[in-house]
C-alpha positions as CSV (number, residue, x, y, z in Angstrom):
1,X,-11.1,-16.6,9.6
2,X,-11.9,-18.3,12.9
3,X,-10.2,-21.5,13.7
4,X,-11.3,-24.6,15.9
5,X,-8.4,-25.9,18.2
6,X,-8.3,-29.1,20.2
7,X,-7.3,-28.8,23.5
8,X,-3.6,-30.2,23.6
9,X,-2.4,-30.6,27.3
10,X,1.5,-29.6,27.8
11,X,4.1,-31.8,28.8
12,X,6.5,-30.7,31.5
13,X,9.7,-32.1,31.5
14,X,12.6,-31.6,33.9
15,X,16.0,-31.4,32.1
16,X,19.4,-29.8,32.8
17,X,21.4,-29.3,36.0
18,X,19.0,-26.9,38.0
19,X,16.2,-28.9,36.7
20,X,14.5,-26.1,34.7
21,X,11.3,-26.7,33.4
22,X,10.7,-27.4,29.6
23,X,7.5,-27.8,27.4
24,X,7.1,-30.2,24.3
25,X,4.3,-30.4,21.8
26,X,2.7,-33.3,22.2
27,X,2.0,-34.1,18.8
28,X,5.9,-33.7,17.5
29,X,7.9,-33.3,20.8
30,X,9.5,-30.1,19.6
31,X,10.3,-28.2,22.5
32,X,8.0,-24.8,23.1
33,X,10.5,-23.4,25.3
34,X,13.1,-22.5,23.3
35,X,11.0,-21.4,21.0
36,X,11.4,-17.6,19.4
37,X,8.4,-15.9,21.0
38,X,7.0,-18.4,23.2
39,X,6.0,-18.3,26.9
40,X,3.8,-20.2,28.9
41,X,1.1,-17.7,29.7
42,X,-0.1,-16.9,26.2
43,X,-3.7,-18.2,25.4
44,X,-2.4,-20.0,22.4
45,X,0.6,-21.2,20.1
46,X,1.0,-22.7,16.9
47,X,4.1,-25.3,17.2
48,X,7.0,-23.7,15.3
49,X,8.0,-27.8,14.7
50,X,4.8,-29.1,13.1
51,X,2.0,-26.2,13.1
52,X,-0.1,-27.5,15.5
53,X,-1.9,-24.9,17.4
54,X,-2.5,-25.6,21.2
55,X,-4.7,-24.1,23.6
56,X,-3.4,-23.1,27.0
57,X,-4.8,-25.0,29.7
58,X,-5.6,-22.2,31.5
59,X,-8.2,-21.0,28.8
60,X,-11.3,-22.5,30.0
61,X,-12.7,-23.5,26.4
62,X,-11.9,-26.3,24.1
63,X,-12.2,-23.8,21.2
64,X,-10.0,-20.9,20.0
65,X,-11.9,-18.2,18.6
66,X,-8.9,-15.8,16.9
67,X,-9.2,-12.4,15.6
68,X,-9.4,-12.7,11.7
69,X,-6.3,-9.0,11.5
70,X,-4.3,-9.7,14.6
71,X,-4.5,-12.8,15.5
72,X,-5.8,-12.1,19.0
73,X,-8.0,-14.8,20.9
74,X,-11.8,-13.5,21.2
75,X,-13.3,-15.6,23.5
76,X,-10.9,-14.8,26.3
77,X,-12.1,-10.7,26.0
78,X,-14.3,-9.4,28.4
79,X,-17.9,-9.8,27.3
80,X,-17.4,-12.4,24.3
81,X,-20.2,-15.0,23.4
82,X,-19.8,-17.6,21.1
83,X,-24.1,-16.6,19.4
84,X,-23.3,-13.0,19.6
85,X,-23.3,-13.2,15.6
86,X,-20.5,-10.7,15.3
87,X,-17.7,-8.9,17.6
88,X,-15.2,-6.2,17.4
89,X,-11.9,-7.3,18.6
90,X,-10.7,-5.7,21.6
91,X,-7.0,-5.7,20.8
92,X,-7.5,-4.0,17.0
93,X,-10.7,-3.1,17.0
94,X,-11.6,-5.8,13.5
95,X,-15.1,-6.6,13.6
96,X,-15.2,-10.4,13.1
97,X,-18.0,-12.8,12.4
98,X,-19.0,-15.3,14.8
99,X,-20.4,-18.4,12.7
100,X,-20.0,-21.6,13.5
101,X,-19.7,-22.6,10.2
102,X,-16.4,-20.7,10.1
103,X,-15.0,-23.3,12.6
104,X,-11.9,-25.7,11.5
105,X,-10.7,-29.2,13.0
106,X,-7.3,-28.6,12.0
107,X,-4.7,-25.9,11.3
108,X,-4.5,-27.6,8.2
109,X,-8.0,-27.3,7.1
110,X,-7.7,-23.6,8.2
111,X,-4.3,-22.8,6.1
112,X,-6.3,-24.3,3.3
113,X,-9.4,-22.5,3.6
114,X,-7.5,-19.3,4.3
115,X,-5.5,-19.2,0.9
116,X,-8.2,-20.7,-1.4
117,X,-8.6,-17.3,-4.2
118,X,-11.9,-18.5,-4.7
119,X,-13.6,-18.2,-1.6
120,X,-16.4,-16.4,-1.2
121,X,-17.0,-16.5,-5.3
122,X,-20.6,-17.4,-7.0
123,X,-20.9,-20.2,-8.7
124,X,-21.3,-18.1,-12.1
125,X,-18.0,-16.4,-11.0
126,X,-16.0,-19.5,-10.1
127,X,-17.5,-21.3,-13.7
128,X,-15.9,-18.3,-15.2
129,X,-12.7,-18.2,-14.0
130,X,-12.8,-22.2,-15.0
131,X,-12.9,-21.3,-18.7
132,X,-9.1,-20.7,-18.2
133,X,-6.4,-23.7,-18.0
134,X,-3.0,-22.6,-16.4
135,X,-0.4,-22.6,-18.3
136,X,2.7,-21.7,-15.5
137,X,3.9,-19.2,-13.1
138,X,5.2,-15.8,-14.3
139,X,8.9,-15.6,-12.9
140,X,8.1,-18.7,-10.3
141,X,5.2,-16.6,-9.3
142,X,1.8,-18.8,-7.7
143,X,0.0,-15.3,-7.6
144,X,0.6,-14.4,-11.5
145,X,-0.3,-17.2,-14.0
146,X,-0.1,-17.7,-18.0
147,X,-3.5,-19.1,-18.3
148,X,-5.5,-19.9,-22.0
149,X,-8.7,-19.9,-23.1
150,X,-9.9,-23.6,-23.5
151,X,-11.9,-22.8,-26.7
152,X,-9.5,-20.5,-28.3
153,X,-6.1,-21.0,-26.8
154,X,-5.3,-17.4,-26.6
155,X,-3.2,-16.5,-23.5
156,X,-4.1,-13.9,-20.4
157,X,-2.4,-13.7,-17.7
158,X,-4.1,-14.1,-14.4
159,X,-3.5,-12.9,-10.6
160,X,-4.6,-12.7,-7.3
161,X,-3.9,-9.6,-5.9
162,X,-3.9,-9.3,-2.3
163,X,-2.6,-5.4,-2.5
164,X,-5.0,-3.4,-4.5
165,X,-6.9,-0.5,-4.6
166,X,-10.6,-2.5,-6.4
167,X,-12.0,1.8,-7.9
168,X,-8.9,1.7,-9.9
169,X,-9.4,-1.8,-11.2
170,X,-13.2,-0.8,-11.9
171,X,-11.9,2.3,-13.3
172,X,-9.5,0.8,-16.0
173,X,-11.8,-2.1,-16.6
174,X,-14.3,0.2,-18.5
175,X,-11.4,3.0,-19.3
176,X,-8.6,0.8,-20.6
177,X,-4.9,2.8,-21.5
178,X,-2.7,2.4,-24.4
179,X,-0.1,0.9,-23.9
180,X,-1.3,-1.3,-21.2
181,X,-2.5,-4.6,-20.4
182,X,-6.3,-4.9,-21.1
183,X,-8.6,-6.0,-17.9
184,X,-11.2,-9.0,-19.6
185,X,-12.4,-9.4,-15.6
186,X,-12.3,-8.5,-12.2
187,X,-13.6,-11.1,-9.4
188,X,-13.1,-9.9,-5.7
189,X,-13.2,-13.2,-3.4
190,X,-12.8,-13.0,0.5
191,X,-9.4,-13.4,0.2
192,X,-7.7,-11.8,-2.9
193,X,-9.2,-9.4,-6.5
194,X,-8.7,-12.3,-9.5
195,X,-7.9,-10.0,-12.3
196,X,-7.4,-11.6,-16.3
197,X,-5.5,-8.9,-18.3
198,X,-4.1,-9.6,-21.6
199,X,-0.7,-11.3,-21.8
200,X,1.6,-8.9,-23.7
201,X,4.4,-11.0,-25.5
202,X,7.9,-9.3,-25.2
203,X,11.2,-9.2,-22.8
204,X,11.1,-7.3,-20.1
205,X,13.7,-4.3,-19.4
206,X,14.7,-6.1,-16.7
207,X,15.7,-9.1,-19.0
208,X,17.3,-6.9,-21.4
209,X,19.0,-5.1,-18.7
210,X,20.8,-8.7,-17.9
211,X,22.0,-8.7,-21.3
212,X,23.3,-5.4,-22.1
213,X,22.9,-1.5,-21.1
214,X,21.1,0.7,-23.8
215,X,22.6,3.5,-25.8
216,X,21.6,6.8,-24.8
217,X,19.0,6.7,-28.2
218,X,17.5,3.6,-27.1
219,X,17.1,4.9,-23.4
220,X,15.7,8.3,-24.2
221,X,13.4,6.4,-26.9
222,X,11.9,3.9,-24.0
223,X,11.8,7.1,-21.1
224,X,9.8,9.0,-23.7
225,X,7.4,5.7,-24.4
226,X,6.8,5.3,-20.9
227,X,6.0,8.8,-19.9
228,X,3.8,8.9,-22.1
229,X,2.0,6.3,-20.9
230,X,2.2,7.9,-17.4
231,X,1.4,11.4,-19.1
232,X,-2.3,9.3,-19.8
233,X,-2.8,8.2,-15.9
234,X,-1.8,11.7,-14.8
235,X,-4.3,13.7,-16.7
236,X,-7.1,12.2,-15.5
237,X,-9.9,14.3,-13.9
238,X,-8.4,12.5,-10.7
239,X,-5.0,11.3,-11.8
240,X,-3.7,8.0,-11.0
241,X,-0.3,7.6,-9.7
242,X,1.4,4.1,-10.9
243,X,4.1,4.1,-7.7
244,X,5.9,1.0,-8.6
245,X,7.9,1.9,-11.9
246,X,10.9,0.0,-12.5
247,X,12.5,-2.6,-14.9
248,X,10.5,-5.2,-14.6
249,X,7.5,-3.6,-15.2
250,X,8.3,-2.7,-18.4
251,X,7.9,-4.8,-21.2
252,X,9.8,-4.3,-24.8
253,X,7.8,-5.9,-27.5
254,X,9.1,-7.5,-30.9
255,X,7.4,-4.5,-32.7
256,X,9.2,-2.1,-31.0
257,X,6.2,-1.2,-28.9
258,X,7.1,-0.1,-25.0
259,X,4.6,-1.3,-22.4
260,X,4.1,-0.6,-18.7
261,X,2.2,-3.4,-15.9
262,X,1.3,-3.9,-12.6
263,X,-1.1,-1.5,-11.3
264,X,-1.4,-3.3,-7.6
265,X,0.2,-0.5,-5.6
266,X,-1.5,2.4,-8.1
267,X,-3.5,5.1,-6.1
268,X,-5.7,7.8,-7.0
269,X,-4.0,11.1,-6.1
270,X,-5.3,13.4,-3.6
271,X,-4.2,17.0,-3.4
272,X,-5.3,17.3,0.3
273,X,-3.3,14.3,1.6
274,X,-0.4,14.9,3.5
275,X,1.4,11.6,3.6
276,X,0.8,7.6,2.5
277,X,-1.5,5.8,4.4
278,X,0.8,3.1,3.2
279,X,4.2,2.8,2.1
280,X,4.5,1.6,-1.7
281,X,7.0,0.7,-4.3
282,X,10.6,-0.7,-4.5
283,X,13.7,0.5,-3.0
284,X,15.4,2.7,-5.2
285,X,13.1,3.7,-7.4
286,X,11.0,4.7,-5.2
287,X,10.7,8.5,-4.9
288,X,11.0,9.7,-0.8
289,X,7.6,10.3,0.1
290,X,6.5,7.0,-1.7
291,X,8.5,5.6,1.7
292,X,7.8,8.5,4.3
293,X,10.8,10.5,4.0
294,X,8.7,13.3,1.8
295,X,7.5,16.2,2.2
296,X,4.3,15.2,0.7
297,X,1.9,12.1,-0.3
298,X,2.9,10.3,-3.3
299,X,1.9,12.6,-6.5
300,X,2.7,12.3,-10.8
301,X,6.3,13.4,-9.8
302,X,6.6,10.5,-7.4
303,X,6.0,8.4,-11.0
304,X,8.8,10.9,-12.7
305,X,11.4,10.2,-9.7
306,X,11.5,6.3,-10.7
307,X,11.4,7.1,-14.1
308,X,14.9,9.1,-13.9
309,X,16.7,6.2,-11.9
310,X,15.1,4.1,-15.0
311,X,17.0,6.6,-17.2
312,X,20.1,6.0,-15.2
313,X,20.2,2.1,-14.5
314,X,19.7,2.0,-18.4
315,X,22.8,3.8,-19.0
316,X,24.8,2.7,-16.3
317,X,24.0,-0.3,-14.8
318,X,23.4,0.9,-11.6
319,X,21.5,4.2,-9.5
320,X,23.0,7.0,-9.1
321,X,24.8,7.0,-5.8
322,X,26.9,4.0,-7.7
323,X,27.0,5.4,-11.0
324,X,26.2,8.1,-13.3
325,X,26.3,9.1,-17.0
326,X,27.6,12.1,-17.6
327,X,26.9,15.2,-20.4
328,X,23.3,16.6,-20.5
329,X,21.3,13.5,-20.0
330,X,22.7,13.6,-16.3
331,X,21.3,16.8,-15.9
332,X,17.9,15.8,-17.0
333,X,18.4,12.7,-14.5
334,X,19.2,15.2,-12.0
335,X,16.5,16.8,-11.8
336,X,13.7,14.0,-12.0
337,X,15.3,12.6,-9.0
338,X,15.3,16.1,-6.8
339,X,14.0,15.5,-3.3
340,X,11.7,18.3,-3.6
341,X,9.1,16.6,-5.7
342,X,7.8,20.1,-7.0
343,X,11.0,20.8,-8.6
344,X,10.8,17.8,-10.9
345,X,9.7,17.4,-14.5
346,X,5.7,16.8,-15.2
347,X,6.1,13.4,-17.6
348,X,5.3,15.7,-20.7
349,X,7.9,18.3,-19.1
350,X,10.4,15.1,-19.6
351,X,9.1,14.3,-22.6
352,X,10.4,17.5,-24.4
353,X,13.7,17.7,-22.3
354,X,14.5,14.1,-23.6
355,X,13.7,15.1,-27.0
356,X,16.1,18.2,-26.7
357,X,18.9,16.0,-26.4
């Protein structure tokens, strides 16, 4: 996104004993100076006091063109022109468009523009979308909604992912899993994917967890339930690996029925990959090569790691360097949560040493 700034001239002041030299936005007088971050020779900087982005006077243009990954100003780069149609930054190397109708007056208008989930949408998409009424935030949430269908007042959930790989979307779209939410639609705007999945009604383990620890029954019973689950994403022809399993991603439903969301960090897994191109998951539960201390990429025992501190918050509040059950059940934990990923369970592995307890 490309913003138009107005020139904004800096005030100096003098102030303090040695009459040191201070700088003030002259829209709210905060003063640039002190500042985290600031000096005076940068091309540009948005007022920490009011968000008003000013252009140094030594950039000889009235307009900021600014680098849509980091931020960088274009049209201070060597060779930059304004009808060039297109141009790769020379700082990160993001090829940005150069279109004046991508221009904004304000910051505001630009802030605006920049977070709108719709941008970018057809008409037909947008008209779509519309056939839903929010309902209110999951967990205080703006970027997961209860929505309902205005003609049949059944409820979805909606949200605007901005993390996200879009093949496994598409793939579960037409492929859906038991046990999971179902995808109605997928809508990729410029600035987030709008997926409406099926609300599933229930309380999640998190919530339950806040209530009362589970009996060693009840915690093998919802370990088995979600392996199984997992044992489906990780016998695909390419399996996918869920990477973010943990208490609030599990919901408990009134008919005893155990399901598993979120599928924003998911990845396909590739055998030939040596590490994450991007770090994933939650602390804790996430296995050490989820987080770059593996000896591997993520893989279906990265899925079996989080599973066995699931096991073991269930049982005793807390992970294992805390607190741990003890008897069999440990052992079992034990092993899921090896650092060696190839010496932990495959999830129908766990499946049948749960069952032997």
């Amino acid at each position: 996104m490309l913003k138009d700034l107005f020139r904004s001239a800096k005030n100096r002041r003098q102030a303090g004993p040695e009459s040191q030299p201070y700088e003030y936005c002259p829209r709210c007088d905060a003063n640039l100076t002190l500042q985290k971050g600031y000096r005076n020779d940068l091309p540009y900087w948005v007022c920490k006091g009011c968000g008003e982005m000013l252009i140094n006077p030594i950039v000889d243009s009235d307009i900021a063109w600014i680098c849509d990954r980091c931020e960088a100003m274009l049209n201070i780069q060597p060779g930059f022109s304004e009808d060039c149609g297109e141009w790769i930054c020379t700082e990160c190397g993001f090829v940005n468009r150069i279109d004046q109708r991508n221009l904004y007056d304000s910051e505001e208008e630009y802030q605006a523009d920049r977070l709108n989930p719709y941008k970018g949408l057809s008409d037909e998409a947008v008209l779509e979308l519309s056939c839903y009424e929010e309902v209110r935030p999951i967990d205080g949430r703006q970027d997961v909604l209860l929505v309902k269908d205005r003609e049949t007042d059944k409820l979805y959930i909606r949200k605007y992912l901005t993390t996200f790989q879009r093949s496994i979307y598409d793939y579960l779209l037409q492929n859906p899993v038991p046990h999971m939410p179902k995808i109605l639609s997928l809508y990729e705007s410029d600035t987030c994917l709008i997926v409406t999945e099926d609300y599933i009604e229930g309380q999640t383990l998190a919530e339950r967890l806040s209530e009362a620890l589970f009996s060693q029954e009840e915690a093998i019973s919802i370990a088995k339930d979600v392996c199984r689950i997992l044992n489906s994403l990780h016998t695909l022809p390419t399996p996918i690996i869920h990477r973010d399993i943990k208490p609030s991603n599990i919901i408990l439903c009134k008919n005893h029925e155990v399901c598993l969301l979120d599928m924003n960090v998911a990845k396909w897994y590739d055998a030939e990959q040596s590490d994450d191109t991007a770090y994933m998951g939650t602390r804790n539960f996430a296995a050490p090569e989820q987080v770059g201390f593996g000896l591997s990429a993520s893989s279906a025992k990265s899925d079996i790691y989080a599973v066995g501190m699931l096991i073991n918050v269930m049982l005793a509040g807390d992970f294992p360097k805390q607190k741990r059950p003890s008897g069999k059940i440990w052992d079992i934990i034990e092993r899921c949560i090896n650092l060696e990923a190839k010496k932990r369970y495959t999830a129908s592995e766990l499946i049948e040493a749960l069952e032997s307890l």
